[in-house]
C-alpha positions as CSV (number, residue, x, y, z in Angstrom):
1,X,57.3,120.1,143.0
2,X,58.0,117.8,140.5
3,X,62.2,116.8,139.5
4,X,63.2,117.9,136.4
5,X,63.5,115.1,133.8
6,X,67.2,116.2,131.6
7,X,66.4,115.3,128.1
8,X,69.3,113.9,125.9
9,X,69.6,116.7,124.2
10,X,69.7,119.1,126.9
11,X,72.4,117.0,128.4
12,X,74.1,117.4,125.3
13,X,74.4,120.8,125.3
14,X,75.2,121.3,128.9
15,X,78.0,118.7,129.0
16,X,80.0,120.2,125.4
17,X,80.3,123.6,127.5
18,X,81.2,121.7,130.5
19,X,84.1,120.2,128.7
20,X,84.8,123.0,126.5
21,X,85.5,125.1,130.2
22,X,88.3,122.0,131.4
23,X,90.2,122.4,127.8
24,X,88.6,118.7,127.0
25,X,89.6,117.9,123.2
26,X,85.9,117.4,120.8
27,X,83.8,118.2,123.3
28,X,80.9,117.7,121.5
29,X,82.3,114.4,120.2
30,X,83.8,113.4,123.3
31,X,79.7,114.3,125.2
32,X,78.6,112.2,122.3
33,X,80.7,109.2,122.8
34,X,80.3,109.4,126.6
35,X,76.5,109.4,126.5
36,X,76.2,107.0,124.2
37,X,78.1,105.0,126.0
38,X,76.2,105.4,129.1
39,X,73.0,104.7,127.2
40,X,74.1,101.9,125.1
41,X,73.0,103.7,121.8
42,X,74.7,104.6,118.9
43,X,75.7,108.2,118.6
44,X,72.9,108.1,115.9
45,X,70.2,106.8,118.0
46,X,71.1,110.0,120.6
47,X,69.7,112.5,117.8
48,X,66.9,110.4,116.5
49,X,65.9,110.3,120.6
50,X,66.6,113.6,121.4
51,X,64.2,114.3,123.5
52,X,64.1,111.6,125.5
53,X,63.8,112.3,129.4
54,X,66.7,110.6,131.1
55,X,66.4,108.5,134.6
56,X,68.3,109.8,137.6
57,X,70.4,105.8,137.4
58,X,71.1,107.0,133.7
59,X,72.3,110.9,134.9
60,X,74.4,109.8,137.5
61,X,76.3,107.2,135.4
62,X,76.7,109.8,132.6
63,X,78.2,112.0,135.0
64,X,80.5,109.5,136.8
65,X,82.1,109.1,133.0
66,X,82.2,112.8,132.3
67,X,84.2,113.2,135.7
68,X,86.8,110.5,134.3
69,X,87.2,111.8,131.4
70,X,88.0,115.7,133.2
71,X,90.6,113.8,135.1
72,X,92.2,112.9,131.9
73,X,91.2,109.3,131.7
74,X,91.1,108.9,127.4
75,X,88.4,108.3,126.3
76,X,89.0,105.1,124.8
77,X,90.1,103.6,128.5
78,X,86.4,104.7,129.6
79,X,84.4,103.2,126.9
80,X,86.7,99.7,126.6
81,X,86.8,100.6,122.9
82,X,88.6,101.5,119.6
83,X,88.7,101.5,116.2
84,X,91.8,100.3,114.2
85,X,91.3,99.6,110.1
86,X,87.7,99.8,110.4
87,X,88.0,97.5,113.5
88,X,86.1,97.5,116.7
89,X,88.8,96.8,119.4
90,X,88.7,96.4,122.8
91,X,91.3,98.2,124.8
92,X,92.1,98.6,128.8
93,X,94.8,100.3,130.4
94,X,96.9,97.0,130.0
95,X,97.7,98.3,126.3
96,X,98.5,101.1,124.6
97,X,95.7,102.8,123.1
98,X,96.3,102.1,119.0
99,X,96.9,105.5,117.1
100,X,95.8,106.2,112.9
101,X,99.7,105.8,112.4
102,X,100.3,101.9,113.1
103,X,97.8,101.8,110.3
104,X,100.8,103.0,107.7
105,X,102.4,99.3,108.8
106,X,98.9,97.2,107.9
107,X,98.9,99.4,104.6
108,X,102.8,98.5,103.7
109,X,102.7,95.3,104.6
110,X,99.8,94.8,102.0
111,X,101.4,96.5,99.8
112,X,104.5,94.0,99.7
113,X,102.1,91.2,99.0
114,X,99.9,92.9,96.3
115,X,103.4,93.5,94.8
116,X,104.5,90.2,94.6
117,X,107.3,90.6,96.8
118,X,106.9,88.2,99.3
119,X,108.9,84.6,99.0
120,X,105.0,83.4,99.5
121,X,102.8,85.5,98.3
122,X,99.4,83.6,99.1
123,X,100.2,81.8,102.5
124,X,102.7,84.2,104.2
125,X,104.3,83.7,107.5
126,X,103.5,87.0,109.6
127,X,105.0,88.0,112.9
128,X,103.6,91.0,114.8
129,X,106.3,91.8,117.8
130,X,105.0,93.4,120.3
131,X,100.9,93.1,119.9
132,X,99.5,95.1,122.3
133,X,95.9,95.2,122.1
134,X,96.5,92.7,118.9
135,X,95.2,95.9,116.5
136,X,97.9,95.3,113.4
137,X,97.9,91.0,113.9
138,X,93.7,91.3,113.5
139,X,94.1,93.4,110.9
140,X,96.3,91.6,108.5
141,X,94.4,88.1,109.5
142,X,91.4,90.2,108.3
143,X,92.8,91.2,105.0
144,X,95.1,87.7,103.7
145,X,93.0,85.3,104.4
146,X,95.7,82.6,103.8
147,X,98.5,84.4,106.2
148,X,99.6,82.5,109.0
149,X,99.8,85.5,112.0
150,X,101.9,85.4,114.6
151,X,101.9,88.0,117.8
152,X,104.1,88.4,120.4
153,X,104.4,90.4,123.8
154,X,106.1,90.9,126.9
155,X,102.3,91.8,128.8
156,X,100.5,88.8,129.4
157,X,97.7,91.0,130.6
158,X,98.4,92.6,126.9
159,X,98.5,89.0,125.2
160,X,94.9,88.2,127.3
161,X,93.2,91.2,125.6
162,X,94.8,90.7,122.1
163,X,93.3,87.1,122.2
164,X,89.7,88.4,123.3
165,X,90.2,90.8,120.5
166,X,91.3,87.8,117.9
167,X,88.4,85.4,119.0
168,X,85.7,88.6,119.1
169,X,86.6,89.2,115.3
170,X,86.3,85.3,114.9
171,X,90.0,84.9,113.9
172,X,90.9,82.9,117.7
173,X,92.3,79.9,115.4
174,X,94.2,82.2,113.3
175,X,96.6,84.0,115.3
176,X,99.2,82.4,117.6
177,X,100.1,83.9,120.4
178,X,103.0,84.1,122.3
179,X,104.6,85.7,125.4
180,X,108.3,87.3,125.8
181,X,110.5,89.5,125.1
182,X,110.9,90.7,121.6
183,X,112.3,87.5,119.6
184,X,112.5,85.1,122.9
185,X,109.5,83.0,121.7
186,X,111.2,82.2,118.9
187,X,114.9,81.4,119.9
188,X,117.4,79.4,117.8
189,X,115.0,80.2,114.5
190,X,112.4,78.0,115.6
191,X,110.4,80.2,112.7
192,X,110.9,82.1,110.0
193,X,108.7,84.7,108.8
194,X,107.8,86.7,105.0
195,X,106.8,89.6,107.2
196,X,108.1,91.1,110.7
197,X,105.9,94.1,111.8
198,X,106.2,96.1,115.0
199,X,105.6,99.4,116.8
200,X,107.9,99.2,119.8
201,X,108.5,101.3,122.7
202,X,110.6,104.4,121.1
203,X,109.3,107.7,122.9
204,X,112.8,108.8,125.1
205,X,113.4,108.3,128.3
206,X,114.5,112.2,128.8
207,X,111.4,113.0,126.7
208,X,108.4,111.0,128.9
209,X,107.4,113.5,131.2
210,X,106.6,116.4,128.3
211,X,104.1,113.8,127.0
212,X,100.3,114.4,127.6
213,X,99.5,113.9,131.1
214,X,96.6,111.3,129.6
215,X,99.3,109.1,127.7
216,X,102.0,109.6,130.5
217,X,99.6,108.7,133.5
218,X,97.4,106.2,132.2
219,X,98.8,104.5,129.4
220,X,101.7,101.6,130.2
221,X,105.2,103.0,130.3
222,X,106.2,99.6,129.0
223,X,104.8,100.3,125.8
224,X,106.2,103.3,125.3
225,X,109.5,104.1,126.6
226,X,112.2,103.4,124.7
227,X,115.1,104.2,126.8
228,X,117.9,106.5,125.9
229,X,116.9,108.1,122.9
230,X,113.8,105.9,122.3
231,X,116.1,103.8,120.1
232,X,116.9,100.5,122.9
233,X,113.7,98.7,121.7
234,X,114.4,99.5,117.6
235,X,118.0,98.4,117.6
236,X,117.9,95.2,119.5
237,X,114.6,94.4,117.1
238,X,116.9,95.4,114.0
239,X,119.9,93.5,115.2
240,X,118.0,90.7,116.2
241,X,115.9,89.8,113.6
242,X,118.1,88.4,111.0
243,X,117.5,85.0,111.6
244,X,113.8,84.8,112.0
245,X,113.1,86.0,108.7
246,X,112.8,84.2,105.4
247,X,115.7,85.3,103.0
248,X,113.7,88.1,101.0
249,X,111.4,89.0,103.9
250,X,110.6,92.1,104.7
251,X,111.1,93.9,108.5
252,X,108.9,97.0,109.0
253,X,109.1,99.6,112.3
254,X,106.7,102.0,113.5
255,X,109.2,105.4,114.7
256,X,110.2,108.4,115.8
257,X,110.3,110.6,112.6
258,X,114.1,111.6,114.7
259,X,114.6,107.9,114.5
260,X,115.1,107.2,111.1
261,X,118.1,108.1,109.8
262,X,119.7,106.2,112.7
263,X,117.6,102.8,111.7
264,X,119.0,103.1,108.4
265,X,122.4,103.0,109.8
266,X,121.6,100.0,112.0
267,X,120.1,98.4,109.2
268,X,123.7,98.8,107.6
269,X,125.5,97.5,110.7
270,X,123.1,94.6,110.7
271,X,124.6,93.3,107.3
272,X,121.7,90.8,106.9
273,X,119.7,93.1,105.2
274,X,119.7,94.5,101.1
275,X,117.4,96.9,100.2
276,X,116.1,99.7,102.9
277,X,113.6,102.4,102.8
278,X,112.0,105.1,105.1
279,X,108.2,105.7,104.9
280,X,106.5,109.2,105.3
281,X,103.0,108.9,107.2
282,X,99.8,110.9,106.7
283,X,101.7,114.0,107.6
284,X,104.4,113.9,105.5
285,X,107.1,113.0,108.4
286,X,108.8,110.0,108.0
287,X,107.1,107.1,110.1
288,X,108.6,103.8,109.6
289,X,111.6,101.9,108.1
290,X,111.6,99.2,106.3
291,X,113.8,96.2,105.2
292,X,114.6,93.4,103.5
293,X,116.4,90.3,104.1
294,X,119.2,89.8,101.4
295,X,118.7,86.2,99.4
296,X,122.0,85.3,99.4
């Protein structure tokens, strides 16, 4: 008797239901994704082919990803990818996976420029603290084509992936990159940037385990738990940051919504600083703070 040869789109089918029974977010998406993954064509190409007979090497390889994904592997750490600003990134467990809210820091911080409000507005100095996968660094090198960027970590395994993700966008001479702790690179004021941006570590300590068991178990603690409160990460960054901006530059910090009244204050304490703001995302929560340097 011959073998049945699965056809893409029966597999299609089969697999959303599949998922849909384990509680899997987008099934259909998430089959989508998967398959075309596995197959190494666009999630176009799966309908144009739909009924294309599958090999048995092609099967089992689909499967071994669905089976990842049930165990609540994200998706993105089992296709090596996402997009940021329109950007194909690579991302591994090494980083945190980038979220549609970092974007609300690329978007402010070309907004300050596009309103004139940088002390150089067409070759700005730009530090991101705290890269990651290099997401909001890439993105800004992308958009101000005369910025000088600047991105910093802790992770060297981070700072390795950020840098394939800088050269793979062709912006490798662009960016520098540099390894330690928040502001260590840059001790003594070695530089002085128009622009600090950062999403830190801010979920609480006291609040990790309620996250998802798919950000909890697989994506790096490091880059996500802020302590006490969430706030150890923010307020040494606030504190700290006084003397590696330009006077006038701008410091903006990717929160808690909880968070931001208590920046604000720090902000105060800080005495470095003028004019402060808080900045609602997508949902209407408030997102990030912002803050600028006085002149005098």
């Amino acid at each position: 008797m011959t073998e049945k040869r699965w056809t893409i789109k029966e597999l299609l089918g089969l697999t959303t239901d599949y998922l849909k029974t384990k509680a899997i977010d987008s099934p259909r998406l998430c089959t989508e994704v998967l398959l075309s993954h596995q197959l190494k064509k666009s999630r176009v190409d799966l309908y144009l082919d739909y009924d294309q007979p599958l090999g048995e090497e092609e099967i089992a390889g689909f499967r071994s990803l669905v089976r990842r994904r049930v165990k609540g592997e994200p998706l993105q750490y089992i296709t090596g990818h996402r997009e940021f600003w329109s950007l194909d990134l690579l991302v591994n467990p090494a980083v945190m996976i980038p979220r549609p809210e970092t974007e609300l820091l690329v978007e402010e911080a070309l907004r300050l420029r596009q309103d004139g409000l940088l002390t150089d507005n067409l070759t700005p100095m730009i530090l991101d603290l705290g890269t990651g996968s290099g997401a909001i660094a890439i993105a800004l090198a992308k958009e101000i084509e005369g910025a000088s960027l600047w991105a910093s970590d802790i992770s060297p395994e981070a700072l390795q992936l950020a840098q394939a993700n800088a050269r793979r966008h062709g912006l490798g001479d662009r960016i520098t990159f540099c390894a330690g702790d928040l502001f260590e690179p840059f001790k003594g004021g070695s530089a002085a940037f128009d622009i600090i941006v950062s999403n830190p570590p801010y979920i609480a300590t006291e609040e990790f385990n309620t996250l998802a068991p798919e950000i909890r178990c697989h994506e790096p603690r490091v880059a996500l738990d802020g302590r006490e409160g969430g706030m150890h990460c923010i307020q040494r960054l606030i504190g700290m940051s006084g003397p590696c901006l330009r006077k006038g530059g701008w410091l903006l910090v990717e929160m808690d919504p909880r968070q931001t009244e208590r920046a604000l204050n720090l902000i105060d304490s800080a005495e470095c600083f003028g004019y402060k703001e808080r900045i609602v995302d997508y949902r209407d929560s408030y997102r990030m703070v912002k803050a600028q340097k006085k002149y005098g």
